[in-house]
C-alpha positions in Angstrom: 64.6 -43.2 15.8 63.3 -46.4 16.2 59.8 -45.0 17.9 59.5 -42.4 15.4 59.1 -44.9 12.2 56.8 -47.2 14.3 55.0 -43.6 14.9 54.6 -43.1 11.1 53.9 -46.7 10.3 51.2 -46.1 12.3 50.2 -43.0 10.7 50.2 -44.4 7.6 47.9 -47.4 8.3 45.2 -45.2 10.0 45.3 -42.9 7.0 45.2 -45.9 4.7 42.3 -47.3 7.2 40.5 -43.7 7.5 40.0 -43.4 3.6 38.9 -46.9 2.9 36.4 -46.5 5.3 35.4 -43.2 3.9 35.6 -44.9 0.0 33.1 -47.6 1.4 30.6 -45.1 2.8 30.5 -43.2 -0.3 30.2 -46.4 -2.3 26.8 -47.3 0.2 25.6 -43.8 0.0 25.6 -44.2 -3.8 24.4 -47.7 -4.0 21.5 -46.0 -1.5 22.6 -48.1 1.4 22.2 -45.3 3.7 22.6 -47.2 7.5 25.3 -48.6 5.5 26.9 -45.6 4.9 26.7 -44.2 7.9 28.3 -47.3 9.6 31.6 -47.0 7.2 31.8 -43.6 8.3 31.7 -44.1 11.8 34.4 -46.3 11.4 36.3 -44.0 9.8 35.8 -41.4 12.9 36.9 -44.1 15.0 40.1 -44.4 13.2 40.7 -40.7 13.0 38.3 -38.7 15.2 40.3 -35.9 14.6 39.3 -35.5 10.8 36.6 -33.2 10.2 35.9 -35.0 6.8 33.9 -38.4 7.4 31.9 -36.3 10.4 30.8 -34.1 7.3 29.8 -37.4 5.3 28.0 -38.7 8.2 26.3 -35.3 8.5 25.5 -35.1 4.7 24.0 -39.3 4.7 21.6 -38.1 7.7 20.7 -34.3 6.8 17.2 -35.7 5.2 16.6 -38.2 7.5 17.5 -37.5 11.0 18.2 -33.3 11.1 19.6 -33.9 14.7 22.4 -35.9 14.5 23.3 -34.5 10.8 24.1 -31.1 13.2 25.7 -32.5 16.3 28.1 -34.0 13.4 28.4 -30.9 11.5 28.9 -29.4 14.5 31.7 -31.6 15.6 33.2 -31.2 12.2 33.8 -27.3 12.7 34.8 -27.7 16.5 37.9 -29.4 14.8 38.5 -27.1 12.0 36.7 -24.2 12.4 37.4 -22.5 9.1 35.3 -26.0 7.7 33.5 -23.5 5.4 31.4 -26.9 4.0 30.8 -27.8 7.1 28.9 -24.3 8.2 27.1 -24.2 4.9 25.8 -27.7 5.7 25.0 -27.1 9.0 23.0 -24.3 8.1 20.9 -26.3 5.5 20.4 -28.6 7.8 18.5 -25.6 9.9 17.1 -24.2 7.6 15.3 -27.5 6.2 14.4 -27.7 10.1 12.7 -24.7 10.0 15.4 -22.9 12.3 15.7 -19.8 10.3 17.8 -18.2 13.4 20.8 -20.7 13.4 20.6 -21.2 9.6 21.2 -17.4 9.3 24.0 -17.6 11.8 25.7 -20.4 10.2 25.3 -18.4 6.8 26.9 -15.4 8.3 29.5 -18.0 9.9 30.3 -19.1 6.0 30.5 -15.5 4.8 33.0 -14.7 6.7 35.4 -17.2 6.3 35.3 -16.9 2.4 33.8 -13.4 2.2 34.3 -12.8 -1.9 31.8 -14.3 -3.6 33.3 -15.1 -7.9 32.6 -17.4 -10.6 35.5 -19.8 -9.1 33.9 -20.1 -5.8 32.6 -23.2 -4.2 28.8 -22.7 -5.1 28.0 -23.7 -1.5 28.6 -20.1 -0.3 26.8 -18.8 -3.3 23.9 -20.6 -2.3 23.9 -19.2 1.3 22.9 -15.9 0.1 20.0 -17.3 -1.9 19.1 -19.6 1.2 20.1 -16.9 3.7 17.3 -14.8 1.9 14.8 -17.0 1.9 15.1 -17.7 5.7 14.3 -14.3 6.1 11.6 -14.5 4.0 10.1 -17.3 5.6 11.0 -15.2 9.0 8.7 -12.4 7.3 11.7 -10.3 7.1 11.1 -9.2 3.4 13.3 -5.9 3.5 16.4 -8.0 4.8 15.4 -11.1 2.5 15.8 -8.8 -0.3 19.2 -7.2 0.8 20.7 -10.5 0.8 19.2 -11.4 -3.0 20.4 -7.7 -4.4 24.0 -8.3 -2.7 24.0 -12.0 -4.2 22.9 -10.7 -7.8 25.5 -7.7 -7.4 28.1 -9.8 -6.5 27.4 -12.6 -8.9 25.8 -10.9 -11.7 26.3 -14.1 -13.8 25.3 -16.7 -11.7 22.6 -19.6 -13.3 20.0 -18.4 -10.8 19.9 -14.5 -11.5 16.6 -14.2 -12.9 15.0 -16.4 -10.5 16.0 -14.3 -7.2 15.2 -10.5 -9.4 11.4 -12.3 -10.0 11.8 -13.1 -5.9 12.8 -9.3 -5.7 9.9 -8.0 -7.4 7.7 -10.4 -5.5 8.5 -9.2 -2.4 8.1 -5.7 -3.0 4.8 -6.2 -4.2 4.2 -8.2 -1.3 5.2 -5.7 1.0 3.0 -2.8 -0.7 0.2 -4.5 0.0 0.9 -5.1 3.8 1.5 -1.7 4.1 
C-alpha cells in the first residue's frame, strides 16, 4: 500500500514536471525563442519519454529549420502512439517541404486511414493532406493522380474554405495535360 502511493506521488510530480516544461516551451516558441523552446521540450521528454506530445512540439519548433530532426521526432512520436494522427500529418509536411514527395504521400495515406471520414468537424490537418497529398503528386508530375486526390477532397468536403482554389488547380491540370499529350 505504502509503495503504491509513493508510486503515484511520483506520477503526479512527473506529470506536474512534464506539463510545465511543455507550458515553457510554448511560451519560448511564442516569444520566438526557438533553441529555447526546443530545450523546455526536451526536458519534458526526459521527464516522460513515453509522451508522444512534447516529441510532437519539438518536431513542430524545428520543421522549418532543421527538416531532419523535426522527423526523427515525429517519428518517435508515432512509434509510441501510433494512431498519433497529428503526428503523421506533420511528418508528412515536414517531407513534403523536403521535397520527399514519396514519404509525404505515405504519411498522408498513413493519416487517412486512421481518421478515414473527412466532415466539417474534423481536425483540418487531415483535410489538408488531400490538398497537400495532391500537390505532391503534382510536383511528382503525376497530374491524373494529383487531380483524383483534389476531386475526392472537393467531393468529400464540398464546403471547405479552399474549394475554388483546388477546382481552378483541376482545370489547370487538365489543360496542362492536353498540351503534353
Amino acid at each position: 500500500m505504502e509503495r503504491q502511493m509513493k508510486n503515484n506521488v511520483r506520477s503526479y510530480a512527473i506529470t506536474g514536471l512534464y506539463r510545465t516544461y511543455c507550458s515553457r516551451g510554448g511560451t519560448r516558441e511564442h516569444e520566438g525563442k526557438l533553441s529555447e523552446a526546443i530545450i523546455e521540450y526536451t526536458k519534458a521528454i526526459r521527464t516522460d519519454p513515453t509522451n508522444p506530445e512534447a516529441y510532437c512540439l519539438r518536431a513542430d519548433t524545428n520543421k522549418n529549420r532543421d527538416f531532419p530532426r523535426a522527423i526523427a521526432d515525429y517519428t518517435k512520436a508515432i512509434e509510441i502512439d501510433h494512431g498519433f494522427l497529428v503526428a503523421y500529418f506533420h511528418r508528412g509536411m515536414a517531407h513534403f517541404y523536403n521535397k520527399d514527395y514519396d514519404n509525404a504521400i505515405l504519411d498522408y495515406e498513413k493519416a487517412k486511414k486512421i481518421q478515414p471520414k473527412i466532415s466539417e468537424e474534423i481536425d483540418p490537418y487531415l483535410a489538408d493532406a488531400f490538398i497537400k497529398r495532391g500537390d505532391a503528386r503534382k510536383g511528382k508530375k503525376e497530374f491524373q493522380k494529383a487531380i483524383k486526390d483534389y476531386e475526392r477532397f472537393i467531393k468529400l468536403v464540398p464546403k471547405h474554405k479552399d474549394v475554388t482554389v483546388i477546382q481552378q488547380a483541376i482545370i489547370n491540370l487538365k489543360a496542362k495535360m492536353r498540351i503534353c499529350d
